[in-house]
C-alpha positions in Angstrom: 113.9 141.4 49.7 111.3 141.8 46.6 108.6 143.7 46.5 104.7 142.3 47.4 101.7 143.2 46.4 100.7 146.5 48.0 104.1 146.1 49.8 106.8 148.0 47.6 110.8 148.2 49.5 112.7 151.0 49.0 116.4 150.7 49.1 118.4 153.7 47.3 122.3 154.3 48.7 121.4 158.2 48.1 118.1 158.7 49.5 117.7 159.5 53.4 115.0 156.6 53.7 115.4 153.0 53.5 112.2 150.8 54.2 108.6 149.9 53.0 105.9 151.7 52.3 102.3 149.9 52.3 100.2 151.3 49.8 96.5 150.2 49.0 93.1 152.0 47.3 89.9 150.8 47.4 86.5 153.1 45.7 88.8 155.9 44.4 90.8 156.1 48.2 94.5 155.1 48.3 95.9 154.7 51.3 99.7 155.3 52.0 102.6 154.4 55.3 106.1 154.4 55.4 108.1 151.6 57.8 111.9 152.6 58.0 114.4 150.2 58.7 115.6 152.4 61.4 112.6 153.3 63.4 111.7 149.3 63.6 115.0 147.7 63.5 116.1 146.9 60.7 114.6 145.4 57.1 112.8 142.5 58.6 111.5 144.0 61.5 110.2 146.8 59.5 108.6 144.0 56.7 106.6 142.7 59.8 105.0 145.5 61.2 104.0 146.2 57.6 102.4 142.5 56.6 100.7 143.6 60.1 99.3 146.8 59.0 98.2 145.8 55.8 96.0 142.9 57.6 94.9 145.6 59.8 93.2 147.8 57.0 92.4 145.4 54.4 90.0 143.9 57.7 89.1 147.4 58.0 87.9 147.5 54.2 86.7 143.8 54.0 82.9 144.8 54.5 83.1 148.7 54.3 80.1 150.3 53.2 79.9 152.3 50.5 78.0 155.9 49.6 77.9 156.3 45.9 80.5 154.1 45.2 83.2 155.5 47.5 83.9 154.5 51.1 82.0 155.9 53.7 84.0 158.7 55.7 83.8 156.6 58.6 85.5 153.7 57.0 88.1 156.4 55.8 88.4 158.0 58.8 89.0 154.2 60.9 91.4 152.9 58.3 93.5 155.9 58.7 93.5 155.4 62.2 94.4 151.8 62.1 97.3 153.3 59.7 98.5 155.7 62.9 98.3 153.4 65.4 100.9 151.0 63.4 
């Protein structure tokens, strides 16, 4: 499968890990999870709960205040917690 935006797959025959990792910033934070094939069952399965995530915290950031130009630690700290529970 090909990469998405803020979606990138990792496939390498020498590397331990095999999966997608979601990755998105917004106001100077970046954001970062791994899904491995093997935790959720394979590449699909792992895709999914992904595409999930990344619906989860771009809601999360959608209407995030802002203090000086950077998101609000509260906004931080409940986007990383949507990335935990995922």
């Amino acid at each position: 499968m090909k990469s998405k935006k803020n979606l990138t797959r990792f496939t390498y025959e020498t590397a331990a890990f095999q999966g997608w990792r979601l990755s998105i910033s917004r106001a100077g934070t970046s954001f970062t999870k791994y899904f491995s094939d093997k935790q959720y069952g394979g590449e699909k399965q792992s895709l999914a709960a992904a595409e999930v995530a990344l619906a989860a915290i771009k809601g999360v950031l959608e209407g995030a205040k802002r203090v000086d130009g950077k998101l609000a630690p509260a906004t931080v700290k409940k986007a990383e917690g949507v990335l935990k529970k995922s």
